[in-house]
C-alpha positions as CSV (number, residue, x, y, z in Angstrom):
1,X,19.4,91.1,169.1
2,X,21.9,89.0,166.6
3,X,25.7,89.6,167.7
4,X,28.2,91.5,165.9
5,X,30.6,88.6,165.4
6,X,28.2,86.3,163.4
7,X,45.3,87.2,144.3
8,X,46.0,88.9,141.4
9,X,49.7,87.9,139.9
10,X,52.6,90.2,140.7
11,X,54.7,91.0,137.7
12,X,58.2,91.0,138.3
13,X,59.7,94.1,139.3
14,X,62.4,96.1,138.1
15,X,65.1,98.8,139.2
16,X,64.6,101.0,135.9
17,X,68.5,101.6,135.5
18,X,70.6,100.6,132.8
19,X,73.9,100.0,134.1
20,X,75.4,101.0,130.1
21,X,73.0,104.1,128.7
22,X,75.7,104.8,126.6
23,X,75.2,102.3,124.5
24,X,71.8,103.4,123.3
25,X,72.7,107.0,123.3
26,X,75.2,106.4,120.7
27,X,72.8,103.8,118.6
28,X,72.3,105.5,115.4
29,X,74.4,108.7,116.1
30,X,74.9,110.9,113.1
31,X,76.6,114.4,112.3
32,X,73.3,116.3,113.3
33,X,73.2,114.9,116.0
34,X,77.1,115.9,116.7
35,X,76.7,119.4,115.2
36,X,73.7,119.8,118.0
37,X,75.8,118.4,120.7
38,X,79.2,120.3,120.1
39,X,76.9,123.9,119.8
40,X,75.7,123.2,123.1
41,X,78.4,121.4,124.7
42,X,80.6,124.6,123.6
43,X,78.5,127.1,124.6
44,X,78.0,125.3,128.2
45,X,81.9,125.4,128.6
46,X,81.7,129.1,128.7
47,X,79.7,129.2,131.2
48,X,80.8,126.0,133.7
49,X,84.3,127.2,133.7
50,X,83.8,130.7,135.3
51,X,81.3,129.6,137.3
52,X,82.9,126.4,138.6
53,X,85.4,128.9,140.0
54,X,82.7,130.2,141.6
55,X,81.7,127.6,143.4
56,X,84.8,126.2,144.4
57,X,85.0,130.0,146.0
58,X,81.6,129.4,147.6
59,X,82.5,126.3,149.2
60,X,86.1,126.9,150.6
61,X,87.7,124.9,148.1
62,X,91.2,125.9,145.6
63,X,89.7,126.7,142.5
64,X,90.9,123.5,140.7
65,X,88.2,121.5,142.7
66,X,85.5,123.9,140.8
67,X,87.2,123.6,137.5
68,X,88.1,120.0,137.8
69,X,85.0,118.9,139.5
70,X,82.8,120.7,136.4
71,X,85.0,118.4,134.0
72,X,84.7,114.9,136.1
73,X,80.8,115.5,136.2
74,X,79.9,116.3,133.0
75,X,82.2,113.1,131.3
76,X,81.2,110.7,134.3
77,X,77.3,112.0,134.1
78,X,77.2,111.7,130.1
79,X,78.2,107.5,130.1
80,X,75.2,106.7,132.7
81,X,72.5,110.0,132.0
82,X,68.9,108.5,130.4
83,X,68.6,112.2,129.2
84,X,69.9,114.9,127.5
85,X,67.9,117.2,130.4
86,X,70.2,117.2,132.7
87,X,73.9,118.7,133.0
88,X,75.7,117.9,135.9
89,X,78.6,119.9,137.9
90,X,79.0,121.9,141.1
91,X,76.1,124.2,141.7
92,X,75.2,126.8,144.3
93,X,73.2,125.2,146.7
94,X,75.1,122.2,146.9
95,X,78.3,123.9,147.6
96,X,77.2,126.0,150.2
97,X,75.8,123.2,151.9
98,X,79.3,121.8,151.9
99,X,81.2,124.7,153.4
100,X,77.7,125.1,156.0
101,X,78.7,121.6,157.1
102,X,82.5,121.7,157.2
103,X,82.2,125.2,159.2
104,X,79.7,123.5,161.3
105,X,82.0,120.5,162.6
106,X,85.1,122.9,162.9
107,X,87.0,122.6,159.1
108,X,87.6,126.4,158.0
109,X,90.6,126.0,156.5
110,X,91.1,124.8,153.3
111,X,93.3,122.0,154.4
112,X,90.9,121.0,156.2
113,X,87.8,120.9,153.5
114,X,90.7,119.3,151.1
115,X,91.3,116.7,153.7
116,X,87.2,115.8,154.0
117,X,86.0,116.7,150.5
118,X,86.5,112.9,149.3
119,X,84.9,111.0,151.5
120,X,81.6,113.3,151.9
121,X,81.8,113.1,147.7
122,X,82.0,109.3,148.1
123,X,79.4,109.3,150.7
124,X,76.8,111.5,148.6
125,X,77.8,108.8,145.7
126,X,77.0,105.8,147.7
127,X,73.6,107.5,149.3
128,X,72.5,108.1,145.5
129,X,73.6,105.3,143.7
130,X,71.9,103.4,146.9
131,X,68.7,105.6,146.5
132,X,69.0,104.6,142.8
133,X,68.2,101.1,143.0
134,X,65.6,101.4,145.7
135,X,63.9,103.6,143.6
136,X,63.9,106.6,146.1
137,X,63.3,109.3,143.8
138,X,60.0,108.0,143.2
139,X,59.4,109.2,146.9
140,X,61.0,112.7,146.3
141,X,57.8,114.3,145.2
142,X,56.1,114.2,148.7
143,X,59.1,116.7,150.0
144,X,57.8,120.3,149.5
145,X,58.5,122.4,146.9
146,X,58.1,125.2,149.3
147,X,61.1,123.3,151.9
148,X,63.2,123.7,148.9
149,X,62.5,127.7,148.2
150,X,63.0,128.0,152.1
151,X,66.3,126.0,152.1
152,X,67.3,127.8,148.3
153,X,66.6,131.4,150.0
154,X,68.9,130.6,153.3
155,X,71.4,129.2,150.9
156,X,71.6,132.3,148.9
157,X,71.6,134.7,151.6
158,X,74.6,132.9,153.3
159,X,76.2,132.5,149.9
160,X,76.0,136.5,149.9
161,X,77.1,137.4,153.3
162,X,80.3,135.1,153.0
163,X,81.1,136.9,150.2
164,X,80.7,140.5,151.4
165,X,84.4,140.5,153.3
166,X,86.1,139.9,150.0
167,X,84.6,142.6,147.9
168,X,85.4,144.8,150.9
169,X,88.9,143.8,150.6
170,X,89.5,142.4,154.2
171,X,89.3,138.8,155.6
172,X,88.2,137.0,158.9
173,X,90.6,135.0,161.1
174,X,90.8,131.5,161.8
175,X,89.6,131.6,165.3
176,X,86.6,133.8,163.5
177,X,85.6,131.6,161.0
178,X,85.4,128.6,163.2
179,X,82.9,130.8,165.3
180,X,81.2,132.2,162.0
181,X,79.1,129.0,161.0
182,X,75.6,131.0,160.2
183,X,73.9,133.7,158.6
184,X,73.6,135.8,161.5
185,X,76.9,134.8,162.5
186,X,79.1,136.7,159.4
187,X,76.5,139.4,159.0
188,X,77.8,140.1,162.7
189,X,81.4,139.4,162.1
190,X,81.5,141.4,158.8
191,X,79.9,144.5,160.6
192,X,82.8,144.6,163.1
193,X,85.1,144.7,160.5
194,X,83.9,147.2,158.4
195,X,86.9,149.7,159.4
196,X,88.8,147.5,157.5
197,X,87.0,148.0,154.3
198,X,89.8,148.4,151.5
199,X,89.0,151.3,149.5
200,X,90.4,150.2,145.8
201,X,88.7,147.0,146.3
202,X,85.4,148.1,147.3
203,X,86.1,150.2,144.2
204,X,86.9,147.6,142.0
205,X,84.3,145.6,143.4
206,X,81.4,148.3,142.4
207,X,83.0,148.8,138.9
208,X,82.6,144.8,138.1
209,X,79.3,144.5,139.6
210,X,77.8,147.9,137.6
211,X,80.1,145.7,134.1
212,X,78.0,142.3,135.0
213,X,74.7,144.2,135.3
214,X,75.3,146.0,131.9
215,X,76.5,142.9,130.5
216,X,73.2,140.9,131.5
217,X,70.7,143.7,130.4
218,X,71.6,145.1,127.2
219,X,74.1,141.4,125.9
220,X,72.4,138.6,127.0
221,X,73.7,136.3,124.2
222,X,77.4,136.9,125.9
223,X,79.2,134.5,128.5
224,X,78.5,137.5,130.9
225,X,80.2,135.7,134.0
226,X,83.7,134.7,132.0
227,X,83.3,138.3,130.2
228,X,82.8,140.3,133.4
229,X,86.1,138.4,135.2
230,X,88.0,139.3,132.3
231,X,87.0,143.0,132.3
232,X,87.8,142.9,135.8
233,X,91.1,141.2,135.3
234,X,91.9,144.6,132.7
235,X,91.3,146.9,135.4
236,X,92.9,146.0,138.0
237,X,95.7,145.4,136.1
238,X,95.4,148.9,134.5
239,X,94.4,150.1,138.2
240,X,97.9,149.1,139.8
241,X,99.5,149.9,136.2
242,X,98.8,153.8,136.4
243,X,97.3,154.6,139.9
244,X,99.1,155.3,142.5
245,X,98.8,153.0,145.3
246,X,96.1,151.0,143.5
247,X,96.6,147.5,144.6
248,X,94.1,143.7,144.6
249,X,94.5,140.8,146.3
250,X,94.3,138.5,142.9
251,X,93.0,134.8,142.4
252,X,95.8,132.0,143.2
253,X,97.1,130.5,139.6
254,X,95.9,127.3,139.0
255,X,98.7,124.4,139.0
256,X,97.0,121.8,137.3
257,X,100.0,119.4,138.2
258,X,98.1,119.3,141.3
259,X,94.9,117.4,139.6
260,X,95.2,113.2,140.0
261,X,93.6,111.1,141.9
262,X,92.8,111.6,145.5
263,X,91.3,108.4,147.5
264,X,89.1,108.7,150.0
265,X,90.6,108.0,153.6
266,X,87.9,105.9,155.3
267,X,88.1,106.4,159.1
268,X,84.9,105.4,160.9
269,X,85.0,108.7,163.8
270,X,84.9,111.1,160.5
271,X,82.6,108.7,158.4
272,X,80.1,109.5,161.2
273,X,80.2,113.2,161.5
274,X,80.0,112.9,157.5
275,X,77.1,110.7,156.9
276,X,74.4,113.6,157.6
277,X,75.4,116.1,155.8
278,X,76.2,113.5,153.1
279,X,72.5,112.4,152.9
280,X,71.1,115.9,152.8
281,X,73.3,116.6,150.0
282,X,72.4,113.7,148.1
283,X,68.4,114.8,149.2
284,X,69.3,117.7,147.7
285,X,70.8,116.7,144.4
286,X,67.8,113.9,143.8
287,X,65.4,117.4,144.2
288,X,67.6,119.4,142.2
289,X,68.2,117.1,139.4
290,X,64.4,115.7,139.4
291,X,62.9,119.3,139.4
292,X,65.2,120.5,136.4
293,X,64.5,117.5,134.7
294,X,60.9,116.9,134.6
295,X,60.5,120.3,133.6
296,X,63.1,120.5,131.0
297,X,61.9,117.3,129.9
298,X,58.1,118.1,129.9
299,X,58.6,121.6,127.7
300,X,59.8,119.0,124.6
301,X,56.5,116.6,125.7
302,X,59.4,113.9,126.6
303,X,59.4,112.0,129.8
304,X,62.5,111.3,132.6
305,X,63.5,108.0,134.6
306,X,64.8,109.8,137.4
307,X,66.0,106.3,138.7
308,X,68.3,106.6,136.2
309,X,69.3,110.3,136.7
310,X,70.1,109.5,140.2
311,X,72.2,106.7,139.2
312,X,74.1,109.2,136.9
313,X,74.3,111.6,139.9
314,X,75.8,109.2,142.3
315,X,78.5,107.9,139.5
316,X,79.2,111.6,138.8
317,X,79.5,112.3,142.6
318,X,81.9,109.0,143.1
319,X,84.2,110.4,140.2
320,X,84.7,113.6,141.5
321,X,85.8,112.0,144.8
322,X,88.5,110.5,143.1
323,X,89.4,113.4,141.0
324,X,89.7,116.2,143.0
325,X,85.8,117.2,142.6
326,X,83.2,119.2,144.4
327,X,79.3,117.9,144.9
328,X,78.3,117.2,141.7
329,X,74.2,117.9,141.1
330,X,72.0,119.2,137.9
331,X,72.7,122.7,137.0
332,X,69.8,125.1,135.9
333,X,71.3,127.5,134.3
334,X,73.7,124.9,132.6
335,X,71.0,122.5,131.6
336,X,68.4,125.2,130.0
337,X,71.9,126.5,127.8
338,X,72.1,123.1,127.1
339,X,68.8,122.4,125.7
340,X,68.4,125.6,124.3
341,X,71.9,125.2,122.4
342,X,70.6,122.2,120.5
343,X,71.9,119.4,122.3
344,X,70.5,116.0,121.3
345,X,71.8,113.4,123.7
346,X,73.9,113.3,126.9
347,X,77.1,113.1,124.8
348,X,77.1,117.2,125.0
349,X,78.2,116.5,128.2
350,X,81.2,114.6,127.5
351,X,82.1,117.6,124.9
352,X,81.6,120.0,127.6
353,X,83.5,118.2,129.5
354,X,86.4,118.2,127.2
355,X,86.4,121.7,126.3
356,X,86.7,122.7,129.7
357,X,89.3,120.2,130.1
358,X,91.3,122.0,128.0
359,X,90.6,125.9,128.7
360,X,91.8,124.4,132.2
361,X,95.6,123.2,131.0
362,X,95.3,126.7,128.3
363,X,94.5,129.0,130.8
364,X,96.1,128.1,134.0
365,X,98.6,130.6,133.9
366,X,95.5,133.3,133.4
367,X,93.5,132.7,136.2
368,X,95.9,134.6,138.5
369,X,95.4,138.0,136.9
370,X,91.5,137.3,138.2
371,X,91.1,140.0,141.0
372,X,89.7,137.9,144.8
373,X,86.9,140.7,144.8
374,X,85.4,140.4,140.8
375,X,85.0,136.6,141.4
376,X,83.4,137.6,144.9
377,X,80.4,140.0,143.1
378,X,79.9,137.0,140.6
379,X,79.3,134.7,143.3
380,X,77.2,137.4,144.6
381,X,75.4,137.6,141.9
382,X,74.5,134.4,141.3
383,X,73.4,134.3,145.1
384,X,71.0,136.7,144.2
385,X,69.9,135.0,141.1
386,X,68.5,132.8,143.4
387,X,65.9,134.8,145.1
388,X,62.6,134.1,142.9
389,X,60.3,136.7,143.6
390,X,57.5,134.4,142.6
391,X,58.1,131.5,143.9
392,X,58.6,133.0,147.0
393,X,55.2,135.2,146.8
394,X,53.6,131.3,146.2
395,X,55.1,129.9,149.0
396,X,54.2,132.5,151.4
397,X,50.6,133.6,150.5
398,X,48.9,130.8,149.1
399,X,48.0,128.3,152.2
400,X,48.8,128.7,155.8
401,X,50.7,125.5,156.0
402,X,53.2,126.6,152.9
403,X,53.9,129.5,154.9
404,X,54.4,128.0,157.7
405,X,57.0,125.4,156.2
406,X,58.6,128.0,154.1
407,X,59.5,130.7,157.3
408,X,60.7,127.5,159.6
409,X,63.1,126.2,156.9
410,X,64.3,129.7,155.9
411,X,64.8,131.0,159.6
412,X,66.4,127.4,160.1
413,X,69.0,128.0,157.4
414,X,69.7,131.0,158.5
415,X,70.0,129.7,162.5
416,X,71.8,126.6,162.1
417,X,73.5,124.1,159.4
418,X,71.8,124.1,156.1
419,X,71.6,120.2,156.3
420,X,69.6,120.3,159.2
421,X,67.6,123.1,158.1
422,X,66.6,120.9,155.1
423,X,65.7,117.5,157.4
424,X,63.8,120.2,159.7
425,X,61.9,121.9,156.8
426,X,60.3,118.4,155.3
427,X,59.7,117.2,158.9
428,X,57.2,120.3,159.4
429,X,56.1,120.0,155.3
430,X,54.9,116.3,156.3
431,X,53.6,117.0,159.9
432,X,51.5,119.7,158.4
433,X,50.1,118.2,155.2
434,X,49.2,115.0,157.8
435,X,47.4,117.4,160.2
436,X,45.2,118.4,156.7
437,X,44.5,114.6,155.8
438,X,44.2,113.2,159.0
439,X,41.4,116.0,160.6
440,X,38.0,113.7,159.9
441,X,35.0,115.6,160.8
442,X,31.3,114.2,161.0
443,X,28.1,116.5,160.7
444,X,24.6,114.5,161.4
445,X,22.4,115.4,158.5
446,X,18.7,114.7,158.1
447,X,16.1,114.1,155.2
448,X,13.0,116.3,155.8
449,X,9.6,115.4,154.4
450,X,10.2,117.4,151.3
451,X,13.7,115.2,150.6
452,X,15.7,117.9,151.3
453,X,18.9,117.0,153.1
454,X,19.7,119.3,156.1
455,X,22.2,119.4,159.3
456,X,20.2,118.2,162.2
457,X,19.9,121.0,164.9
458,X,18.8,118.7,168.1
459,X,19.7,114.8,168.0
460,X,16.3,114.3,170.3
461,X,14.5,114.6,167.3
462,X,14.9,111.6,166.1
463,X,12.6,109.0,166.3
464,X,13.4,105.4,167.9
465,X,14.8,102.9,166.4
466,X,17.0,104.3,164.2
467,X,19.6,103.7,161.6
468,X,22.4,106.4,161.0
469,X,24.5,106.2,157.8
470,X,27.8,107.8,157.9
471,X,29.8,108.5,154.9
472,X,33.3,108.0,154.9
473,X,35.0,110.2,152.6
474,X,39.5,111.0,152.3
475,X,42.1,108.7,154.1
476,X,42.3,106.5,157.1
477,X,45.9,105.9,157.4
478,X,47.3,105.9,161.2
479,X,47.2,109.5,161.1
480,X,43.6,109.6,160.7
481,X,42.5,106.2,162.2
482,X,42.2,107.6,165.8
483,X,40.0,111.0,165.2
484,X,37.9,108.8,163.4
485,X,37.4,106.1,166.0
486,X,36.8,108.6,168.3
487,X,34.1,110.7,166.8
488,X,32.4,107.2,166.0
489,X,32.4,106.1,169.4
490,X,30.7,109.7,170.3
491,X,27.9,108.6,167.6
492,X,27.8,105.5,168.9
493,X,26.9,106.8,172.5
494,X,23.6,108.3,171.5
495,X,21.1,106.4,172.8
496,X,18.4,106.5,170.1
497,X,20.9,104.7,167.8
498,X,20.8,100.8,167.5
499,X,22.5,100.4,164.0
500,X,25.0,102.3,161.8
501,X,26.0,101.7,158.1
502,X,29.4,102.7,157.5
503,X,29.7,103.6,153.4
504,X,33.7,102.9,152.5
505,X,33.5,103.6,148.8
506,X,35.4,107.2,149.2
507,X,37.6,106.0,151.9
508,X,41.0,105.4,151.2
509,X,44.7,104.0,152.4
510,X,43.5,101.7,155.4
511,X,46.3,100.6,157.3
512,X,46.8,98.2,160.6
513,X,46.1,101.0,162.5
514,X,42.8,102.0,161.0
515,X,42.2,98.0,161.0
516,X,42.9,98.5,165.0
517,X,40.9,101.2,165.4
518,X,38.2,99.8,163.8
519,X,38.1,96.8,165.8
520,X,38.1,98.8,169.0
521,X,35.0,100.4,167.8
522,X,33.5,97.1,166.9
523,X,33.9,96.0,170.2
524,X,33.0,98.9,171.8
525,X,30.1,98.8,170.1
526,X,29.1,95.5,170.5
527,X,29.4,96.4,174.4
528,X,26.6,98.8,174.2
529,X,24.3,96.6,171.9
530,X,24.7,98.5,168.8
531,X,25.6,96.7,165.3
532,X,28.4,98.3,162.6
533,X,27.6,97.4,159.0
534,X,29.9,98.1,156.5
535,X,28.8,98.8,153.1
536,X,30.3,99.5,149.4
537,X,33.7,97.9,150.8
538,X,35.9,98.3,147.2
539,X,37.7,94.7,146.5
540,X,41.0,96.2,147.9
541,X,39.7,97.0,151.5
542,X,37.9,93.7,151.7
543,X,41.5,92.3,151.2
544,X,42.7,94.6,154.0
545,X,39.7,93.0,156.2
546,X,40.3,89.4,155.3
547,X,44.4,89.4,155.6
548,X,43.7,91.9,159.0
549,X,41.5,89.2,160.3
550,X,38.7,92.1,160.9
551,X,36.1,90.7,158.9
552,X,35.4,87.8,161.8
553,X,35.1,90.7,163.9
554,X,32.4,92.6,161.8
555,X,30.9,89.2,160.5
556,X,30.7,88.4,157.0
557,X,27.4,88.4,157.0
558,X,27.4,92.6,157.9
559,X,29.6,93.1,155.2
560,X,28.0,94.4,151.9
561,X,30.7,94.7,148.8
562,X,30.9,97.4,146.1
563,X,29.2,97.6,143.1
564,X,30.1,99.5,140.6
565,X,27.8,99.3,138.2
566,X,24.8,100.1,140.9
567,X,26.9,102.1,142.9
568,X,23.4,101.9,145.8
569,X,22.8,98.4,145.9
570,X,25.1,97.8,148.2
571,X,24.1,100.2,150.9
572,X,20.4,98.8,150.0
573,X,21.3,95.4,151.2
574,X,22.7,96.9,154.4
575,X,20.1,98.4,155.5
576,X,18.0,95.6,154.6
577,X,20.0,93.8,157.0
578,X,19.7,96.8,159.2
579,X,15.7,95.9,159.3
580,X,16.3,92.3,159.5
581,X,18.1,93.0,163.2
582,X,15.5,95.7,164.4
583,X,13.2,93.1,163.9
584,X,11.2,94.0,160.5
585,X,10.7,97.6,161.9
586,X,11.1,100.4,159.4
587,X,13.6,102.7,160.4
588,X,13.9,106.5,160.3
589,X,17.6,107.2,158.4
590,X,19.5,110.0,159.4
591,X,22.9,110.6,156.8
592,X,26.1,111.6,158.5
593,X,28.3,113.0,155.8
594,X,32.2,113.9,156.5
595,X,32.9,118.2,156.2
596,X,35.6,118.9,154.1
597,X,38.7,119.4,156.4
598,X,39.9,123.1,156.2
599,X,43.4,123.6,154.9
């Protein structure tokens, strides 16, 4: 019996980011296009400035890091944005991440996050603007969408229980917040304080929460968040005015002497402790930002370079390190306003930008009338606005595996540091969706006299010689390679079989590993004088076999390409071939055929 062992041009590639957007964007820009752009730009000033109080709240920063950081963005992010989709600034997410990481290497005071806020901002810039040219975001899309619900979910129910305390009217002490880095942890730490609740602030409190509901049911065209802080403002000072006894802790003022420039201190001890939480963020803003994007940008039939929204992300991110900023990201709630508002390029942004600018030097002296415990029920608020009820009925009830991922992220969030909780969430996302992909099973099936194809019940009743072709269907990447090789080797141990025709036309992503594993079987085998053929090989898996060096091992000459315009000619020819080495004999054909691996 015979042994077994008898370029198209690449076009030159590009990073997809224009250093200078601006330049376009303002190409041919006209007073509709600034009428769209102010409308939008005005009415997202409204809402940035409240809320980037909020999040400087959220993520134990003075409020001018909120307010500032909302202005730096939005200018920075309009010069180098592709799109008018996305409107940058602090979020929710992101700044809870920031006060998760700080509390989890030991900053709680605020001294302390002012002291590391710059270089994590400068960090996340350098990580995105990096990602940028490497075209990372391209490779964002094979993180989960259920990681992210998981990770958004922990997020919001930390942002909720660190905000409890305040609308109760009491605070933790240092020694406690060092200790209170988790969910679990301030639900405990809030519980033994209760007896400390402050009754005309839980008061308050309730009032300003029932005012934002009302306000977001029956005037939804309102700035319900700056409305609500100022109704607040009125009673409480009304409250102290003409009650008895009736007294707030109230917002610090905001000194906007204290904006400038603030330069990043570079020290390599703190540059490691602020690299991973630094790359999660900037994870975190490419998902963001991409999500809000694409489907902003889909809705008008447009399309996005996220390459370039990255880039815009990372500049914004840099900026705000220098300016007294907070984590900079794409807002959802500030980039649907802006869309919806009219805007017609990224220079709403740089309005925005501007306006807030100047309600931040107009209403400095204001901000201190803002009671601690109505700013608290807005940020709890938004918390809550991020629990999606449907999303998270998706993510938990349609496949195993989502659930799976979803309830390990969101129990890791609420464990341990959010950043981790992210990394830990995509790790199981990818182990899992490998497990589907790389789980080849192989059924023998037979053709009875009738034609009908059928699962064999007993191997032994096949005749001898015989030739088995198995059908290769889904991927053999490394994950796969080894099952595959394995349950080849199990065929190949029948003794009835002398030759097997291996169809590759529905097998995909070979790898070396596959190419290793394949050459094990070869040899394998060879060892037991039995002959592989390999037949429809597509043009780009004969190049994996000729650079692999494989197809000495198989032999040309039991290699059979693809055809696609008689997609059976080529398995024809191998089993012609097949007849040549049992000597002219006719061979009975069994089918093996790969089962659909269950998800």
């Amino acid at each position: 019996m015979p042994s077994q062992s008898g370029s198209t041009p690449s076009s030159k590639s590009t990073i997809g980011i224009d250093l200078f957007p601006i330049r376009k964007t303002t190409a041919g820009y006209n007073r509709k296009k600034l009428t769209g752009d102010m409308r939008a730009a005005f009415n997202v000033a409204l809402l940035a400035f409240p809320q980037g109080m909020a999040y400087a709240a959220i993520a134990g920063l003075p409020l001018r890091y909120g307010i500032f950081g909302s202005v730096v963005a939005t200018i920075i992010g309009s010069f180098f944005a592709g799109s008018k989709y996305i409107t940058l600034g602090p979020t929710n997410a992101t700044s809870v991440m920031v006060v998760s990481s700080f509390t989890a290497m030991g900053y709680v005071t605020e001294l302390e996050a002012v002291s590391n806020i710059s270089l994590l901002l400068f960090l996340v810039g350098l990580v995105l603007l990096i990602g940028a040219v490497v075209r990372v975001a391209t490779l964002i899309q094979y993180v989960s969408r259920t990681v992210i619900t998981g990770y958004i979910t922990a997020a919001a129910s930390l942002i909720i229980a660190n905000q409890l305390r305040k609308t109760l009217g009491f605070e933790f002490t240092m020694e406690e917040k060092a200790e209170a880095s988790t969910f679990f942890e301030v639900v405990s730490l809030t519980l033994r304080h209760l007896s400390e609740t402050h009754w005309p602030t839980l008061s308050l409190s309730l009032v300003t929460a029932l005012s934002f509901v009302v306000l977001a049911k029956y005037f939804k065209s309102l700035p319900n968040v700056a409305v609500t802080l100022v109704l607040s403002s009125l009673l409480a000072y009304l409250g102290s005015r003409y009650i008895d006894g009736f007294s707030v802790s109230l917002l610090p003022g905001l000194n906007t002497a204290e904006w400038g420039l603030t330069l990043p201190y570079f020290d390599q001890n703190t540059i490691n402790k602020l690299l991973s939480p630094a790359i999660a963020i900037a994870l975190l803003c490419t998902l963001e930002g991409n999500s809000i994007g694409k489907s902003l940008a889909a809705r008008d039939g447009a399309r996005l370079n996220s390459s370039q929204e990255m880039f815009a992300v990372g500049m914004a991110n840099i900026g705000c390190s220098l300016f007294s900023g907070m984590a900079a990201s794409g807002s959802l709630t500030r980039s649907q306003l802006n869309v919806d508002s009219g805007a017609s390029t990224p220079v709403s942004g740089f309005l925005s930008g501007l306006l807030m600018l100047a309600g931040a030097f107009l209403l400095a002296d204001l901000i201190q009338f803002v009671p601690t415990a109505a700013l608290a029920v807005v940020v709890i608020s938004i918390g809550l606005s991020l629990v999606n009820k449907h999303h998270l009925k998706l993510v938990t009830q349609s496949t195993k595996s989502d659930s799976i991922t979803f309830y390990v992220t969101f129990m890791a969030g609420l464990l341990i540091a959010l950043d981790f909780a992210i990394y830990i969430g995509t790790c199981v996302s990818i182990a899992l969706f490998l497990k589907k992909v790389a789980s080849p099973e192989i059924v023998e099936v037979d053709v009875d006299e009738k034609g009908q194809i059928g699962q064999l019940a007993d191997t032994q009743q096949r005749s001898n010689p015989e030739v088995s072709i198995v059908h290769v269907e889904g991927e053999l990447f490394f994950g796969a390679a080894e099952l595959f090789r394995d349950q080849m080797r199990r065929v190949a141990d029948d003794e009835n079989l002398k030759v097997v025709v291996m169809k590759l036309r529905n097998a995909h992503n070979l790898d070396a590993t596959s190419c290793m594993a394949l050459e094990e079987l070869i040899r394998y085998m060879n060892e037991r004088d039995r002959i592989l053929l390999v037949s429809e090989v597509r043009p780009d898996t004969m190049r994996i076999f000729k650079n692999s060096g494989l197809t000495k091992v198989i032999n040309e000459i039991n290699l059979f390409a693809d055809d696609e315009s008689n997609p059976t000619l080529s398995t024809a020819k191998a089993l012609k071939r097949a007849r040549q080495i049992l000597g002219g004999l006719t061979p009975k054909v069994s089918i093996y055929a790969k089962e659909k691996a269950k998800a």
